[in-house]
N, C-alpha and C positions, 0 to 999 in steps of 0.2 A: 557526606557530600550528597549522595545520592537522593538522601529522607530530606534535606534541604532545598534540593533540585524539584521532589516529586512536591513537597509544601509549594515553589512559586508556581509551578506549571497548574496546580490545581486553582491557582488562583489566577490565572489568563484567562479574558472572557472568552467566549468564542467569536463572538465579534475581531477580536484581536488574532485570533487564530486565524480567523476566513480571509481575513484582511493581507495578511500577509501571503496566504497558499494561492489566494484568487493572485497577486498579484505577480508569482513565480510564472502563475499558471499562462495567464493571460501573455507574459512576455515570450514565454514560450511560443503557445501556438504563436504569434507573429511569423515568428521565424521558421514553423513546423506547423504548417493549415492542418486542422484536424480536416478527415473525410465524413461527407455531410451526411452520405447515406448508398445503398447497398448492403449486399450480404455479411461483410463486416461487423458495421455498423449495427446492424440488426439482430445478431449474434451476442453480438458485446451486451446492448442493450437487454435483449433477456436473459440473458444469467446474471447481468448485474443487480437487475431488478427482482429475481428472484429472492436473491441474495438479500438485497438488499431490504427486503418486506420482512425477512424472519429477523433483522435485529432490532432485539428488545431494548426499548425506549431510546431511538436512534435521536440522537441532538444535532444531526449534520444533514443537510442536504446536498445530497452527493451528486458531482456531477462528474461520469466517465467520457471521455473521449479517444476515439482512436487515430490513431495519427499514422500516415504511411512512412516506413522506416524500412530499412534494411540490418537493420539489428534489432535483436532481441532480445526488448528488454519492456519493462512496464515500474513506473512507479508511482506513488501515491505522495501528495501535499497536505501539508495543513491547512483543514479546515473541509473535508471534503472533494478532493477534486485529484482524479484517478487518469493516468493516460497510460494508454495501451499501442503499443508499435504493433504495423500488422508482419512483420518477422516472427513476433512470437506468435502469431494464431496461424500462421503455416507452418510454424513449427510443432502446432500442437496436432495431440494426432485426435481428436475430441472432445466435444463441450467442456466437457467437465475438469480435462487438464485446465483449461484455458480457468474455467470458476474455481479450479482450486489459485491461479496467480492472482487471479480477484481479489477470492476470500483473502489471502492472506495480503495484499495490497489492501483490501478497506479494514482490517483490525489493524495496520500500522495506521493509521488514520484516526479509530476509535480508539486506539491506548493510548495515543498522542506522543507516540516517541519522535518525530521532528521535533517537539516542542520542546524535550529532556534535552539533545542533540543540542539546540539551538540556547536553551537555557545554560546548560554547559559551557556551549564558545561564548556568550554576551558574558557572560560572569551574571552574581546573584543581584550586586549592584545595580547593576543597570536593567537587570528585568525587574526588578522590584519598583525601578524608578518609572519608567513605562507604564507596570500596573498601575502605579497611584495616580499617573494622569500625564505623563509625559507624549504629547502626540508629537509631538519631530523629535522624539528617543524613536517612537514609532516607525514615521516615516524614514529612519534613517537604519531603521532596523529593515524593512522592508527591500531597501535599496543595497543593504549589505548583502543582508541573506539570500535574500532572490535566487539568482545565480546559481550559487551554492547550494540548494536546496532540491537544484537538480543532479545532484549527484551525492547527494548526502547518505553516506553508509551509516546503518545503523549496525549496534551492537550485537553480541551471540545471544546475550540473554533477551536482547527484544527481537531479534531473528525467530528465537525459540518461541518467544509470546506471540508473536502474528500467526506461529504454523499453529499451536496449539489452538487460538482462538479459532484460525482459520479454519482449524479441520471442526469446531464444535459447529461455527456458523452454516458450514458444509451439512452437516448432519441436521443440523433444524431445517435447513432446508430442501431436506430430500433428494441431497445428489451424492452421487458415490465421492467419499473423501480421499479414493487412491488415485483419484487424479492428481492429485497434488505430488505424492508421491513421488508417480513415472515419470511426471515432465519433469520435474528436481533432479531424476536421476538423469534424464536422458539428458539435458542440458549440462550436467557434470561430464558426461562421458565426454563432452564436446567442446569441453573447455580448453582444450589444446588449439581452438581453432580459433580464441580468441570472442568468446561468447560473452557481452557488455554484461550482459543482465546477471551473469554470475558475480562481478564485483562488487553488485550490493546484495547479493542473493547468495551467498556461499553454501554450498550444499558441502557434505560430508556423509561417510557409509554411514559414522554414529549418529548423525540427524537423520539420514533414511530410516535407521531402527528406530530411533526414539518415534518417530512418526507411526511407522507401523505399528508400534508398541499401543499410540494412543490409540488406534482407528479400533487395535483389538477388544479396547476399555467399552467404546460406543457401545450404547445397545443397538440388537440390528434392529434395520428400518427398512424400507422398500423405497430405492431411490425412483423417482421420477426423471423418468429424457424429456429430452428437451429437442424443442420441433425440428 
């Protein structure tokens, strides 16, 4: 099932991807104004962009937003388009925590696991039928999914693929990768308290080692701060 799932997704344009993540996205902010600018904003914006320069041959034009929230959480759409609660960057305790939630927010984005997720609930049927030319399967995909996309949990094994990508992306771009780490962990300890972001984010001690494990694989580099 899964090598049949990964055949239709490879074959969704990105067209069809942006079309549907722009339109979770957009219904969103309605109802949750992104902040237009400030130290926030400004934050986000460079470590996304840092980020965002070292992936090789990127096919998406990403667009982050931060959005004022009282929970702590961030997730990523298909096709590009990342929002960030500022809960979680008072939660973090610097840049680089906050770029390791990034990094691994834009590799669920670049492995395109919404799309496995979402190929899954439509069944093969009807995503096949969409790809060969069905625009109101489309539209009607759009309108189902929406919603749902904002809350959409993904799997352990692609939990596993965003840290790992995450932390490579980290490393090409010259920021320390144990930020990812410590906010994983800290946010775990705090999960008694009712922490949103952990239900699509599950951290475990054996995810913390596995992590650690990769950052010791990295060759060292000389990470660069950020202003």
């Amino acid at each position: 099932m899964d090598l049949l799932v990964g055949w239709a997704v490879d074959r969704i344009p990105l067209d069809w991807e942006r079309r549907i993540g722009e339109s979770a996205y957009q219904d969103f902010l309605i109802q949750h104004p992104a902040v237009k600018d400030g130290p926030a904003v400004g934050a986000v914006r460079e470590i996304s962009e840092r980020l965002i320069a070292h992936i090789p041959g990127n096919p998406y034009t990403f667009e982050v937003a931060v959005v004022n929230s009282d929970v702590v959480n961030a997730f990523a759409l298909p096709g590009g388009y990342v929002v960030v609660f500022t809960a979680l960057l008072q939660q973090a305790e610097n840049a680089e925590e906050v770029a390791g939630v990034l990094s691994h927010e834009l590799n669920h984005v670049l492995e395109r696991h919404a799309l496995h997720r979402i190929v899954k609930q439509l069944g093969l049927v009807t995503t096949v039928g969409i790809i060969v030319g069905d625009q109101q399967g489309l539209a009607r995909v759009m309108k189902q999914i929406g919603v749902e996309l904002l809350s959409l949990k993904f799997g352990r094994s692609q939990e596993t693929e965003a840290d790992v990508t995450g932390l490579h992306l980290l490393h090409r771009s010259h920021i320390d990768p144990s930020g990812m780490v410590t906010f994983f962990q800290r946010m775990t300890q705090k999960e008694g308290g009712g922490v949103e972001w952990l239900s699509t984010h599950p951290m475990s001690a054996g995810r913390a080692q596995r992590l650690e494990a990769e950052i010791a694989r990295l060759p060292k580099t000389a990470a660069e701060p950020f202003t």
